[in-house]
C-alpha positions as YAML, in Angstrom:
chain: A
units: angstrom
residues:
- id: 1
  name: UNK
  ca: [-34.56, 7.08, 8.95]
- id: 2
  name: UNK
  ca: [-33.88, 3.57, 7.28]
- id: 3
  name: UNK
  ca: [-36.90, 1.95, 5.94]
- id: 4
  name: UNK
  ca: [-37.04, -1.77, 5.93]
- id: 5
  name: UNK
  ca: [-35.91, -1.49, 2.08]
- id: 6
  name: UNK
  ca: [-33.19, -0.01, 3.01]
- id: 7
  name: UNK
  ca: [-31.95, -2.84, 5.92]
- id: 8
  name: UNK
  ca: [-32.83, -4.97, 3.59]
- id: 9
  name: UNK
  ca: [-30.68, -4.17, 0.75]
- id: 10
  name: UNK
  ca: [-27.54, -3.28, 3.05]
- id: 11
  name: UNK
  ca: [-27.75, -6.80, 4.67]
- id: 12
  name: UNK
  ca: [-28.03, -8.62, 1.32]
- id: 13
  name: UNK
  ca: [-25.31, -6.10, 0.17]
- id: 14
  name: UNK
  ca: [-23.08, -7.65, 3.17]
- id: 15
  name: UNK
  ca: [-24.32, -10.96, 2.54]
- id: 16
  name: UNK
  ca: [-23.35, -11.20, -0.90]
- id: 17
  name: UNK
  ca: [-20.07, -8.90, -0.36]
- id: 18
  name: UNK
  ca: [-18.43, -11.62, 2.12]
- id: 19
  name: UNK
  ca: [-19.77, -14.46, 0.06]
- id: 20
  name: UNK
  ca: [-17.39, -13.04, -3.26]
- id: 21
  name: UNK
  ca: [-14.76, -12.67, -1.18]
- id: 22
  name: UNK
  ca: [-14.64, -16.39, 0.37]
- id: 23
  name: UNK
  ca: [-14.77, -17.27, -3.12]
- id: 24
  name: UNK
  ca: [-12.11, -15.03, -4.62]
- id: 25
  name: UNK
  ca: [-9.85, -15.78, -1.25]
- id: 26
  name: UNK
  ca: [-10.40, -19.28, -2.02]
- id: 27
  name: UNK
  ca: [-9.36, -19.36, -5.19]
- id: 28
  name: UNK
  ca: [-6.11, -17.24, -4.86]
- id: 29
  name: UNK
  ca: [-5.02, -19.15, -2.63]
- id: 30
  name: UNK
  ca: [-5.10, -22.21, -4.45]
- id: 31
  name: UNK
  ca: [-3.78, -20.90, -7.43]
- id: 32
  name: UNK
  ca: [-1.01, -19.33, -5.40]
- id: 33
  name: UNK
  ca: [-0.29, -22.57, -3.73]
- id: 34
  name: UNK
  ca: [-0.14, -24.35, -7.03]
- id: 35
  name: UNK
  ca: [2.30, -21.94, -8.04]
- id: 36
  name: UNK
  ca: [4.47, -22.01, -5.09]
- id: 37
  name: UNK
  ca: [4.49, -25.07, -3.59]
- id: 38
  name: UNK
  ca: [7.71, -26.46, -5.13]
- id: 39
  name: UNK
  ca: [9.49, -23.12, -3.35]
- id: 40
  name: UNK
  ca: [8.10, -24.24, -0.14]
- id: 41
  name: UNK
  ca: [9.07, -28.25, -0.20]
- id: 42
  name: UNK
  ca: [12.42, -26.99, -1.74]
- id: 43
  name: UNK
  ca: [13.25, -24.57, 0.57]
- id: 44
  name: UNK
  ca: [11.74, -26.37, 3.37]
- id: 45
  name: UNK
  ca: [9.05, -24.25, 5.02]
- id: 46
  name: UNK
  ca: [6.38, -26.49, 6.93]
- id: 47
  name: UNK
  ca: [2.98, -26.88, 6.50]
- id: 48
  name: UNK
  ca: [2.44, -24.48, 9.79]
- id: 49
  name: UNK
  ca: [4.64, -21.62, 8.58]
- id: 50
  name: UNK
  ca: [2.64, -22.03, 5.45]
- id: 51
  name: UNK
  ca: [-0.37, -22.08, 6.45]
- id: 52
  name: UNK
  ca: [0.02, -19.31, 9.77]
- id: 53
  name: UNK
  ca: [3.18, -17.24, 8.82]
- id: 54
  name: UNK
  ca: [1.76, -16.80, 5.01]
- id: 55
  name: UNK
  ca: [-1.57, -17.48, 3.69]
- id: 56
  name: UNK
  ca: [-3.17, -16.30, 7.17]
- id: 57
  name: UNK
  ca: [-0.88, -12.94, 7.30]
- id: 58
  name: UNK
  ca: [-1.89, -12.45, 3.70]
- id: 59
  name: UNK
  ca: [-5.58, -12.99, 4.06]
- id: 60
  name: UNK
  ca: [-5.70, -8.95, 5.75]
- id: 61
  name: UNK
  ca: [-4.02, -8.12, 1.81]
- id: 62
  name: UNK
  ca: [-6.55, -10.25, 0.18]
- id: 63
  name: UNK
  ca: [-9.04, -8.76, 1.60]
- id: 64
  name: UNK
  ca: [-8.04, -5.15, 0.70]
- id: 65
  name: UNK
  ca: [-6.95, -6.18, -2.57]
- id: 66
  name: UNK
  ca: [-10.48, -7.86, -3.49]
- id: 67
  name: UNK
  ca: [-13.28, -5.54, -1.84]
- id: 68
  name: UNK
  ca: [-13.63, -3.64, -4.83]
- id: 69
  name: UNK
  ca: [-14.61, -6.10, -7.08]
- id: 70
  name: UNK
  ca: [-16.49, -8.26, -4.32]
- id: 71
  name: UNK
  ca: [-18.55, -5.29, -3.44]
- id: 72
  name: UNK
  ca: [-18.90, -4.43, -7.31]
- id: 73
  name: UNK
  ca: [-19.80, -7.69, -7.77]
- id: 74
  name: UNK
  ca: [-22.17, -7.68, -4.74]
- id: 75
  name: UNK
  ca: [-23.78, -4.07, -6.15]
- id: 76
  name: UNK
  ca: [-24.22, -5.77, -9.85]
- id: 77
  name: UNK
  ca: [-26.00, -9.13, -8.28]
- id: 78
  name: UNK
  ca: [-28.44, -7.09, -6.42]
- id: 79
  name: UNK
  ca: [-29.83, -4.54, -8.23]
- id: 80
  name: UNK
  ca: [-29.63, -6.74, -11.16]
- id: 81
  name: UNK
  ca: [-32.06, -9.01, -9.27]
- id: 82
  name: UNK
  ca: [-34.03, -6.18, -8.22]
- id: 83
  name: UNK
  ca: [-34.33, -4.51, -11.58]
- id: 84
  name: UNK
  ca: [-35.43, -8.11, -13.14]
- id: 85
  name: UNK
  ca: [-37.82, -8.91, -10.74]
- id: 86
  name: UNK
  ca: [-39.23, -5.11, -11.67]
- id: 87
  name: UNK
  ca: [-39.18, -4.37, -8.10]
- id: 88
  name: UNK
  ca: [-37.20, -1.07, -8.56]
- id: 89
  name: UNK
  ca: [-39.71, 0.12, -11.51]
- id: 90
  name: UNK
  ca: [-42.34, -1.20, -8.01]
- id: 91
  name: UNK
  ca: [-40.65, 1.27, -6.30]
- id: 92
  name: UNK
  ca: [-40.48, 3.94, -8.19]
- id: 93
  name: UNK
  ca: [-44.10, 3.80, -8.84]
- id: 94
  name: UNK
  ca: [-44.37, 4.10, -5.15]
- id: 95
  name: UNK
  ca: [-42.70, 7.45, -5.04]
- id: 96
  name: UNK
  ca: [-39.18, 6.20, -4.57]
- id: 97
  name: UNK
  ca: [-36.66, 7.67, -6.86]
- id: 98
  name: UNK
  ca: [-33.24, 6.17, -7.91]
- id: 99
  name: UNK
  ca: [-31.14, 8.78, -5.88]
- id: 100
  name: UNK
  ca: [-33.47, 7.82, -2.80]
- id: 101
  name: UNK
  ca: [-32.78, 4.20, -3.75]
- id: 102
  name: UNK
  ca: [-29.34, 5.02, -3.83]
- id: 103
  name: UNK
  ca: [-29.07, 5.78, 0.17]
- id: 104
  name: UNK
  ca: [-28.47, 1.87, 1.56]
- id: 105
  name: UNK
  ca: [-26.16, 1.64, -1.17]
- id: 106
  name: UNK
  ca: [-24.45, 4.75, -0.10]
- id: 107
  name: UNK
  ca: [-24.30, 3.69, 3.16]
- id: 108
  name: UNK
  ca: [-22.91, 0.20, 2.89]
- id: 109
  name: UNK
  ca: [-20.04, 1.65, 0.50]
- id: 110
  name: UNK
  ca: [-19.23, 4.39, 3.53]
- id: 111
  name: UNK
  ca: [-18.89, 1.66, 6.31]
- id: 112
  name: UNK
  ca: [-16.89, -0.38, 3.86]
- id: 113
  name: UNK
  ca: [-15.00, 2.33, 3.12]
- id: 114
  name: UNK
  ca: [-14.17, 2.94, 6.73]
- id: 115
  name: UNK
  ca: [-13.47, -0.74, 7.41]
- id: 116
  name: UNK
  ca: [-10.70, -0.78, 4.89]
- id: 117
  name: UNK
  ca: [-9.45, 2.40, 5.71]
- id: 118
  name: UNK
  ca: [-9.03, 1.07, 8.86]
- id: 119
  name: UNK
  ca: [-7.76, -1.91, 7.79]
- id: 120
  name: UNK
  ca: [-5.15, -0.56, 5.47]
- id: 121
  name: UNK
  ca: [-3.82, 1.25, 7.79]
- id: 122
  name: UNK
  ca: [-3.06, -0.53, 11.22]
- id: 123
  name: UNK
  ca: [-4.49, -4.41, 10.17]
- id: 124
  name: UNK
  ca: [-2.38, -4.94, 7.10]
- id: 125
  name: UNK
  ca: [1.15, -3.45, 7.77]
- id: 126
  name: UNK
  ca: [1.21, -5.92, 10.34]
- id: 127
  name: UNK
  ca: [0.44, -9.12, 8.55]
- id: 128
  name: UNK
  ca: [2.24, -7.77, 5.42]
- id: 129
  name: UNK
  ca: [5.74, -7.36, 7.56]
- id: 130
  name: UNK
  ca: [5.44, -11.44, 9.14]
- id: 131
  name: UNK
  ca: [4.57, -12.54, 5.34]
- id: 132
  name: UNK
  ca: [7.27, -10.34, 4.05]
- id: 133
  name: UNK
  ca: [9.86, -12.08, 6.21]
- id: 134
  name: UNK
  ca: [8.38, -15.86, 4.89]
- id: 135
  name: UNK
  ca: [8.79, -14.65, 1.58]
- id: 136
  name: UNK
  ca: [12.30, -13.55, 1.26]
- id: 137
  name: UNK
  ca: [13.15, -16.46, 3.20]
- id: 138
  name: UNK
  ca: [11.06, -19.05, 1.24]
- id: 139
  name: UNK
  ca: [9.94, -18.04, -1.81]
- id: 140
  name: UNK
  ca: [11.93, -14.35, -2.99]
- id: 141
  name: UNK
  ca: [15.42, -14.78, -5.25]
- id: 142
  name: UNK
  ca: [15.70, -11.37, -5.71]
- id: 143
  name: UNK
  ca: [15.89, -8.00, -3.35]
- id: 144
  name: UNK
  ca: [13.52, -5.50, -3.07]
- id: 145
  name: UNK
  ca: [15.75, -3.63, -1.72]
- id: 146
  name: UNK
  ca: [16.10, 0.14, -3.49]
- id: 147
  name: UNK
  ca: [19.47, 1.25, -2.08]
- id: 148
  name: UNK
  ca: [22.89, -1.68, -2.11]
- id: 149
  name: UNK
  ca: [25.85, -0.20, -2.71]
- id: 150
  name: UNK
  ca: [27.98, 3.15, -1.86]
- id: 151
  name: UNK
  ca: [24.54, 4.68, -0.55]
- id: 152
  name: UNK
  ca: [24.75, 8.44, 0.22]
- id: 153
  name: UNK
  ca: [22.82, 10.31, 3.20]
- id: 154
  name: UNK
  ca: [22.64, 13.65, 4.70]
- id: 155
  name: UNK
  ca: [22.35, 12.69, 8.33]
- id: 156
  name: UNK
  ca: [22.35, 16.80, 9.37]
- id: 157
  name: UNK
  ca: [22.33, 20.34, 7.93]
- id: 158
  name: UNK
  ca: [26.29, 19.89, 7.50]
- id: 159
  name: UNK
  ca: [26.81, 16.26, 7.92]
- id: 160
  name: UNK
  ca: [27.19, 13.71, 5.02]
- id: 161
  name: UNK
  ca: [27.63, 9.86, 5.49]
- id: 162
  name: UNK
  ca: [28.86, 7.43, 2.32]
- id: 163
  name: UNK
  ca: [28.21, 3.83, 3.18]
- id: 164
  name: UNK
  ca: [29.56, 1.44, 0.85]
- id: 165
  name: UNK
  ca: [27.34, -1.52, 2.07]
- id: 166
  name: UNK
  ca: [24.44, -2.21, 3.89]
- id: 167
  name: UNK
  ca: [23.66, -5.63, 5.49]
- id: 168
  name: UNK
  ca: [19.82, -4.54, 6.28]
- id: 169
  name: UNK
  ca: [19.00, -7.71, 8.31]
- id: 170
  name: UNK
  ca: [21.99, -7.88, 10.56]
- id: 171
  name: UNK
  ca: [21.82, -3.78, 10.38]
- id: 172
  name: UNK
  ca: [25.53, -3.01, 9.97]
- id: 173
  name: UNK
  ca: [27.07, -0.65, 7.50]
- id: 174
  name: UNK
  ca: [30.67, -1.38, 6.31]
- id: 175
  name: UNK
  ca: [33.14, 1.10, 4.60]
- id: 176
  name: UNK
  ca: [31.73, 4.43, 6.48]
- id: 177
  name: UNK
  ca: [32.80, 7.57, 5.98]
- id: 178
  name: UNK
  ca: [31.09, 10.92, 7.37]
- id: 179
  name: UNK
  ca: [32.02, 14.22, 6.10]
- id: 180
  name: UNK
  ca: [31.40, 17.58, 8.05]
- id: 181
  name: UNK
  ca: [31.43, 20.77, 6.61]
- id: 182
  name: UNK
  ca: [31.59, 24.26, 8.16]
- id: 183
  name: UNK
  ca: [31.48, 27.54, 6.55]
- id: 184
  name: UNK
  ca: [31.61, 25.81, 3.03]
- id: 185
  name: UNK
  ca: [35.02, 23.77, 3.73]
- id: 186
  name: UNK
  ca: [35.25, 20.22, 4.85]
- id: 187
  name: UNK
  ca: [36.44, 20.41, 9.01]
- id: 188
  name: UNK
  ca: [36.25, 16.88, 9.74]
- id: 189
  name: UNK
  ca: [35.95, 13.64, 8.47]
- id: 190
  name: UNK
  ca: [35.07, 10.23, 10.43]
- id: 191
  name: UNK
  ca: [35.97, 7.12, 9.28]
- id: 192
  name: UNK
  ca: [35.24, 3.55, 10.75]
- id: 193
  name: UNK
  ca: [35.54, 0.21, 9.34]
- id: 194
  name: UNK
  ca: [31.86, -1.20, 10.67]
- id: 195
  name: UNK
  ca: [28.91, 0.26, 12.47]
- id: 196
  name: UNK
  ca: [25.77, -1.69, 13.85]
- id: 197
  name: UNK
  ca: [22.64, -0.59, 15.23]
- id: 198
  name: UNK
  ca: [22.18, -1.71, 18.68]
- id: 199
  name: UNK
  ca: [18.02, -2.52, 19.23]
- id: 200
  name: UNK
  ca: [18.50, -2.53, 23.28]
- id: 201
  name: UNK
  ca: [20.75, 0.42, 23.28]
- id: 202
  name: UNK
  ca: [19.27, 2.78, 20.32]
- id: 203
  name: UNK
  ca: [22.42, 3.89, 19.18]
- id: 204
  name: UNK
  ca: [24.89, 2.71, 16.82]
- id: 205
  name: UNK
  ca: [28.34, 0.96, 18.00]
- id: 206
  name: UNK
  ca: [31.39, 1.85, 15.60]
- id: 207
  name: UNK
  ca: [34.11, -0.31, 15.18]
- id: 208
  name: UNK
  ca: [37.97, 0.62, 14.14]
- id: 209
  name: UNK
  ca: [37.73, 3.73, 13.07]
- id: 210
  name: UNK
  ca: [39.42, 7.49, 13.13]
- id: 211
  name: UNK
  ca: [38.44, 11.19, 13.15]
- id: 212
  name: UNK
  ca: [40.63, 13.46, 11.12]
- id: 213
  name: UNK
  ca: [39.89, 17.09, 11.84]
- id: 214
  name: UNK
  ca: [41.02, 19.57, 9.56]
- id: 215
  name: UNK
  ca: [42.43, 23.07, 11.01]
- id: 216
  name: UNK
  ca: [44.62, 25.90, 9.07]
- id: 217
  name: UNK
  ca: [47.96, 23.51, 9.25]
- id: 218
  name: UNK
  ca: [46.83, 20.03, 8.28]
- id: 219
  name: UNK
  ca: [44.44, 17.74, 10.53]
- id: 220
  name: UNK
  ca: [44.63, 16.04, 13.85]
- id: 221
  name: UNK
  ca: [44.04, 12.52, 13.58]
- id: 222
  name: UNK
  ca: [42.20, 10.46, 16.54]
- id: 223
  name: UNK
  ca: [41.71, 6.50, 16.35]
- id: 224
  name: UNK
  ca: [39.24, 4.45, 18.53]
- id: 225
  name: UNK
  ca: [38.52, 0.65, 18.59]
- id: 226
  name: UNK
  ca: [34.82, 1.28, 20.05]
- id: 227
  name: UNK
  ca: [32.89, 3.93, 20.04]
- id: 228
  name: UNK
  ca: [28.92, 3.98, 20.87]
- id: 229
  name: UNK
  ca: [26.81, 7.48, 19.20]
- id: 230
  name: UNK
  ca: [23.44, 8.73, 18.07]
- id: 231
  name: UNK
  ca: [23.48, 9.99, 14.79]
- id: 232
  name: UNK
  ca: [20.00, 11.30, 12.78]
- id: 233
  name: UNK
  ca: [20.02, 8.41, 10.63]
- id: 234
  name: UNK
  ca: [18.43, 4.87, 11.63]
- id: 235
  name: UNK
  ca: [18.91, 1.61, 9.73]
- id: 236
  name: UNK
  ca: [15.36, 1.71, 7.96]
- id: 237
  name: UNK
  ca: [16.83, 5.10, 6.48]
- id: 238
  name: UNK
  ca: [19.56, 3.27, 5.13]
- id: 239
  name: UNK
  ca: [17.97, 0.13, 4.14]
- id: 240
  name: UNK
  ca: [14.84, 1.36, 2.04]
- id: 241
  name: UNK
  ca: [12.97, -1.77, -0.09]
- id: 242
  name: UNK
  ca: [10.09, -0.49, -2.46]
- id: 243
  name: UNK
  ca: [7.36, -2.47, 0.00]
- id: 244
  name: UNK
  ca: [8.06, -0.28, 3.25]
- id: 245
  name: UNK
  ca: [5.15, 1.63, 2.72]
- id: 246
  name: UNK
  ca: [2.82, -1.55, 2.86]
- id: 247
  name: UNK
  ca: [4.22, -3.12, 5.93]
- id: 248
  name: UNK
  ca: [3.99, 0.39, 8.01]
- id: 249
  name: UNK
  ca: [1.05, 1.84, 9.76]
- id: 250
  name: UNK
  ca: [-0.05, 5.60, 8.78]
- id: 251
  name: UNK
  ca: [1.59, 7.66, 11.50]
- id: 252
  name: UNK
  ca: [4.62, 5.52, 10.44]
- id: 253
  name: UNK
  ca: [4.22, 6.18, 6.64]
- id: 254
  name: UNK
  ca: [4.43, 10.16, 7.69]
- id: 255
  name: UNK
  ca: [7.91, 9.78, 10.13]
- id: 256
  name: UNK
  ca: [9.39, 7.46, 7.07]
- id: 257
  name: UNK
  ca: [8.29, 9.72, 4.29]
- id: 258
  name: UNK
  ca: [10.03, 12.93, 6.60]
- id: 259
  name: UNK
  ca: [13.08, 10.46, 7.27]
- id: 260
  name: UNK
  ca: [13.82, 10.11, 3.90]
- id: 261
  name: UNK
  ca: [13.21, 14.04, 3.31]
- id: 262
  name: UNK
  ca: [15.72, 14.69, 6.45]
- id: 263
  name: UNK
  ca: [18.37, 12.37, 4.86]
- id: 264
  name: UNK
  ca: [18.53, 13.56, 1.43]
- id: 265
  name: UNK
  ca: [18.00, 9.94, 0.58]
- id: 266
  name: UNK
  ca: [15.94, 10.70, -2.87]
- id: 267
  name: UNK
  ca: [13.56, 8.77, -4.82]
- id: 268
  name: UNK
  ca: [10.53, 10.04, -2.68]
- id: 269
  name: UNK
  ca: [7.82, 9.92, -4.99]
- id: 270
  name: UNK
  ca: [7.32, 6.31, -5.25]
- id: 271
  name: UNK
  ca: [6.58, 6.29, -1.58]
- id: 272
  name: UNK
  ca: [4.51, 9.14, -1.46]
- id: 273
  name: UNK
  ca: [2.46, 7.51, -4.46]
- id: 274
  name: UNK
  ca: [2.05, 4.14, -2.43]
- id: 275
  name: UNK
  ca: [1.07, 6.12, 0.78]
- id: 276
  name: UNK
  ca: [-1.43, 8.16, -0.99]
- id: 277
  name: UNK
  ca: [-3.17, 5.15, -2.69]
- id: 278
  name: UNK
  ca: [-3.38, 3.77, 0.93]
- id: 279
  name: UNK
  ca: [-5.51, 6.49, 1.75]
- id: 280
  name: UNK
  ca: [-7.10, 7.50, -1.58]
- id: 281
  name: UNK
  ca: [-7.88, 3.58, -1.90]
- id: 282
  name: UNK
  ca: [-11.04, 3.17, -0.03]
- id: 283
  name: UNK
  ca: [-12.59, 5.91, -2.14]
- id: 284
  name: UNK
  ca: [-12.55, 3.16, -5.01]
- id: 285
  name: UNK
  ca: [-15.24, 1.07, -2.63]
- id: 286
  name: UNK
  ca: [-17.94, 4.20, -3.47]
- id: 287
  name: UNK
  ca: [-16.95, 4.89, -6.68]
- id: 288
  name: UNK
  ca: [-17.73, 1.26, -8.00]
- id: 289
  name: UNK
  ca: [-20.59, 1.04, -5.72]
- id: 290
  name: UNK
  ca: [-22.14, 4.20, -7.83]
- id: 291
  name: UNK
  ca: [-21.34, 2.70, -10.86]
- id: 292
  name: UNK
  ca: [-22.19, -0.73, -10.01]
- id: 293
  name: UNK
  ca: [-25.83, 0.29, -9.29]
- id: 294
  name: UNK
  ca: [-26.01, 2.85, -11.55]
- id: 295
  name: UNK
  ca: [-25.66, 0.22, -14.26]
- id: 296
  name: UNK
  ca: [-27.76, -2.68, -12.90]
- id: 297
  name: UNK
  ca: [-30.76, -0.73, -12.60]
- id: 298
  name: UNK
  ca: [-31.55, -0.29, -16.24]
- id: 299
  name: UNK
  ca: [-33.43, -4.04, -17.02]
- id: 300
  name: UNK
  ca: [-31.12, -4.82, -20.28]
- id: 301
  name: UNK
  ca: [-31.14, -7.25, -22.71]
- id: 302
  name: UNK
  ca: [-29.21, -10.09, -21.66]
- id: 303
  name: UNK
  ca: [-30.30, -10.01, -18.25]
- id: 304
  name: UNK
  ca: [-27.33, -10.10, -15.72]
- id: 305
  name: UNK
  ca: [-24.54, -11.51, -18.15]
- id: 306
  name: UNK
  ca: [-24.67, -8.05, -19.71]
- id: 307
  name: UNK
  ca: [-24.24, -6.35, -16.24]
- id: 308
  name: UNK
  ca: [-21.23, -8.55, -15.19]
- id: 309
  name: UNK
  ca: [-19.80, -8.32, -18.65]
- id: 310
  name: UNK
  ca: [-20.00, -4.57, -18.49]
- id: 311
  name: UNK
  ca: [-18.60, -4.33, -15.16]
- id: 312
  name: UNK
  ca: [-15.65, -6.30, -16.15]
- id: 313
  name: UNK
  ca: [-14.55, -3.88, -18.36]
- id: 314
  name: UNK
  ca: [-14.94, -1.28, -16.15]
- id: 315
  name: UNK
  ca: [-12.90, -3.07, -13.21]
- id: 316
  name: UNK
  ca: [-10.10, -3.50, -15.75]
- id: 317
  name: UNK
  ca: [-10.11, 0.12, -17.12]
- id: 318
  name: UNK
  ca: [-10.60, 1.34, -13.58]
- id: 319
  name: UNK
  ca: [-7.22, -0.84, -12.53]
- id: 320
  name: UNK
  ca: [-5.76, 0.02, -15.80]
- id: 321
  name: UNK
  ca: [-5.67, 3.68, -14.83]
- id: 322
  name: UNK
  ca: [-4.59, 3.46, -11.80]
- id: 323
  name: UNK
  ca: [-1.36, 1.71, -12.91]
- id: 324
  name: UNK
  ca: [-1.34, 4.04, -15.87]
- id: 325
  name: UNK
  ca: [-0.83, 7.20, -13.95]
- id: 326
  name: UNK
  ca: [1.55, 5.51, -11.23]
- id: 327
  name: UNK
  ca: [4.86, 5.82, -13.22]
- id: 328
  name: UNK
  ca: [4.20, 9.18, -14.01]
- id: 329
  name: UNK
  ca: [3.63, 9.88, -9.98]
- id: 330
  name: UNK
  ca: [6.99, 7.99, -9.38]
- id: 331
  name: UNK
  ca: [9.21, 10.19, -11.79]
- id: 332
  name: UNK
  ca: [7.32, 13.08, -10.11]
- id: 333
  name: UNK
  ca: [6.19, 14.47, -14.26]
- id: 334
  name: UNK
  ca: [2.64, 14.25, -12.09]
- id: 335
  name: UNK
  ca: [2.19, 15.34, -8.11]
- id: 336
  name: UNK
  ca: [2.14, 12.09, -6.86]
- id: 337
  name: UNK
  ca: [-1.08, 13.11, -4.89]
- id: 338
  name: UNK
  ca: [-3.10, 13.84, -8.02]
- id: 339
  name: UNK
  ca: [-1.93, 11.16, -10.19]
- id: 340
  name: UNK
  ca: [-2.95, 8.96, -7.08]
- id: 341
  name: UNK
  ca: [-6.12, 10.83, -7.63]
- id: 342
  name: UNK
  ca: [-7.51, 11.19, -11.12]
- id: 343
  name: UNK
  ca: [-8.85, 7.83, -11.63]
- id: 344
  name: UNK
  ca: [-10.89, 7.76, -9.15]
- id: 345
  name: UNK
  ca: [-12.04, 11.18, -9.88]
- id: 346
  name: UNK
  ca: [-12.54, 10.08, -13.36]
- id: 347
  name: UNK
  ca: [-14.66, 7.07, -12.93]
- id: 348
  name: UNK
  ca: [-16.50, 8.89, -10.28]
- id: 349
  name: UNK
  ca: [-17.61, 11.41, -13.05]
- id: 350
  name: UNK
  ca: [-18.15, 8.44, -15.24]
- id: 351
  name: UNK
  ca: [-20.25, 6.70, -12.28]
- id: 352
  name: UNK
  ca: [-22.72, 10.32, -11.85]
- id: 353
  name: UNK
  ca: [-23.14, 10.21, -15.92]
- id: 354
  name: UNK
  ca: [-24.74, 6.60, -15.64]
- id: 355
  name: UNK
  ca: [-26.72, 7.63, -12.58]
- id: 356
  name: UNK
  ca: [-27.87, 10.67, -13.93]
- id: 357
  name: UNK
  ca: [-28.62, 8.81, -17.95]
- id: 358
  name: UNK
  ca: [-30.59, 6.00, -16.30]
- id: 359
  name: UNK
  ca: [-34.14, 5.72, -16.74]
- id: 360
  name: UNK
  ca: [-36.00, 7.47, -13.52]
...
C-alpha cells in the first residue's frame, strides 16, 4: 500500500519530470528554428505548416527523445533535495530502508515506461510520417532513401524482378524485368517499360511490355499495352529509406521487417536494430531512474552540482554506448537484438552497484 511518502514523491517526480521537458522542448525548438528558418522562408513553407505540419508533429519525438534525461534530471533534483534536507537519513531512522524508499521511484519509472512504450509505438510513427513529408519538401537536399538504382527483389520462391528505377513518391518502377525459373532453368521472362501501383485498385498497372516464354525450341513472345496484376512485392518493398522504422507502428515494423525477408531485399539488420531500440528503449526510463536515485541519496560534497555533474557523464556514456554498439548491430558482427541490449544491461548493473555501495 502507498504511504503518503510515497504519493508524495511520485507527484513531485511528475511535477518536476514535465517541468524539464517544457524546458528542454522549448529550447530545441528554438535552436532548431534558428537553424532552419532560412530553409523555410527560402523554400517557402508558411508559418502554419511550420508551426502544425512540423514542430507540433515533432513534439511526440521530442518527447521520446528527452524523457530520459528529464526524468534523470527529475530523479537527481529530488532525492538530492531530500538527501540535503536529511530527510532520507529521517527516514531511515524511522525504519525505512533505501530499497523501500526505492518503491515510488520504481513505480513512476514503470508508468513512464509504459507511456512511452506506448507512445513509441502508435503516437510517434504518426507524427514522424506528416513531419517526414515537411522535411523532404522544405528542409532535406539529400535522400534517405537506401535502394535508387537497378534494385533487385525476389518477389516469390522462383520469381526475380530487376528494377532499374524507382520513383517512390509517384510509386512507378521503370526498366522492369521479371525472371522465372523452373527446375533450375529460366522459363519465362516479363518485360514492361513502366509499372505503377494503383492505391484504389491494390494492384500494379504495367505499361508496354512483353512475356517471352522459353520452351525446348526457342520462346513464344506475347506483347500487351496494359496489363493490371498482383505481384508479392508492394512499393514500400521497393522504396526502403533508413527512417521507415520510425514512421511505422509495431505490428507494422513486424509485416515490413518479414517483407523485406520475403523479397530478398537485404540489409535487414539496420531495421531490426531500430525496431528493437523502439522496444528495448523504455527500459532506459528505469535504468536511469535507479541510477539517478541511487546517486542522489548519498549527501556529497558539493551539494547538487556534484549530482548533476555526475549524471551528465553518465547520460553521455549511457548515449555513447548505445551508438557504440549500433554499427556493429547493422553489419550483423553483433545480433542486432543484443547489441540493442547490452547498454542497458550494462548501466543497469552499474545502477544495482551504486544502490547496493550507498550508505543504508
Amino acid at each position: 500500500m502507498l504511504t503518503k511518502i510515497d504519493r508524495f514523491i511520485i507527484s513531485r517526480l511528475f511535477s518536476i519530470t514535465a517541468f524539464v521537458l517544457m524546458v528542454l522542448i522549448f529550447v530545441f525548438i528554438v535552436i532548431d528554428f534558428s537553424e532552419k528558418s532560412d530553409d523555410f522562408t527560402d523554400r517557402g513553407a508558411t508559418f502554419y505548416e511550420i508551426g502544425v505540419d512540423y514542430y507540433l508533429h515533432y513534439i511526440p519525438e521530442m518527447i521520446r527523445l528527452v524523457s530520459p534525461v528529464a526524468i534523470f534530471v527529475a530523479c537527481l533534483l529530488l532525492t538530492g533535495q531530500l538527501s540535503d534536507r536529511l530527510e532520507i537519513i529521517a527516514m531511515k531512522a524511522a525504519g525505512i530502508s533505501l530499497y523501500r524508499l526505492l518503491l515510488p521511484y520504481l513505480l513512476f519509472a514503470l508508468t513512464m515506461a509504459g507511456l512511452i512504450h506506448y507512445l513509441d509505438g502508435y503516437v510517434v510513427p504518426l507524427s514522424n510520417s506528416e513531419r517526414v513529408k515537411f522535411e523532404r519538401e522544405y528542409i532535406q537536399d539529400r535522400s534517405d532513401r537506401i535502394d535508387r538504382n537497378r534494385i533487385y527483389r525476389q518477389e516469390s520462391a522462383n520469381r526475380y524482378v530487376l528494377i532499374n528505377y524507382f520513383h517512390a513518391s509517384e510509386k512507378t518502377a521503370y526498366r522492369v524485368i521479371f525472371y522465372t525459373y523452373e527446375d533450375g532453368r529460366l522459363s519465362e521472362t516479363m518485360e514492361m517499360s513502366r509499372m505503377q501501383w494503383s492505391d484504389e485498385k491494390e494492384l500494379w498497372e504495367m505499361r508496354n511490355g512483353e512475356i517471352r516464354k522459353y520452351n525446348e525450341t526457342g520462346f513464344e513472345r506475347i506483347d500487351f499495352s496494359e496489363r493490371d496484376t498482383t505481384f508479392n512485392l508492394l512499393p514500400r518493398d521497393i522504396a526502403r529509406t533508413s527512417s521507415d522504422v520510425y514512421q511505422l507502428t509495431y505490428p507494422q515494423i513486424r509485416d515490413y521487417l518479414a517483407s523485406i525477408e520475403r523479397s530478398g531485399a537485404g540489409g535487414i539488420y539496420m531495421p531490426m536494430v531500430q525496431y528493437y531500440g523502439k522496444l528495448t528503449y523504455p527500459i532506459s526510463i528505469i535504468v536511469v531512474t535507479l541510477i539517478g536515485m541511487a546517486l542522489a541519496s548519498v549527501k556529497r560534497k558539493g551539494g547538487r552540482g556534484v549530482h548533476i555533474a555526475a549524471g551528465l557523464a553518465i547520460s553521455f556514456l549511457y548515449l555513447a554506448f548505445m551508438k557504440m554498439m549500433e554499427p556493429f548491430g547493422y553489419s550483423g558482427s553483433i545480433d542486432p537484438f543484443y547489441a540493442v541490449l547490452a547498454p542497458h544491461v550494462f548501466f543497469f548493473i552499474v545502477g544495482l552497484v551504486l544502490l547496493f555501495t550507498a550508505k543504508k
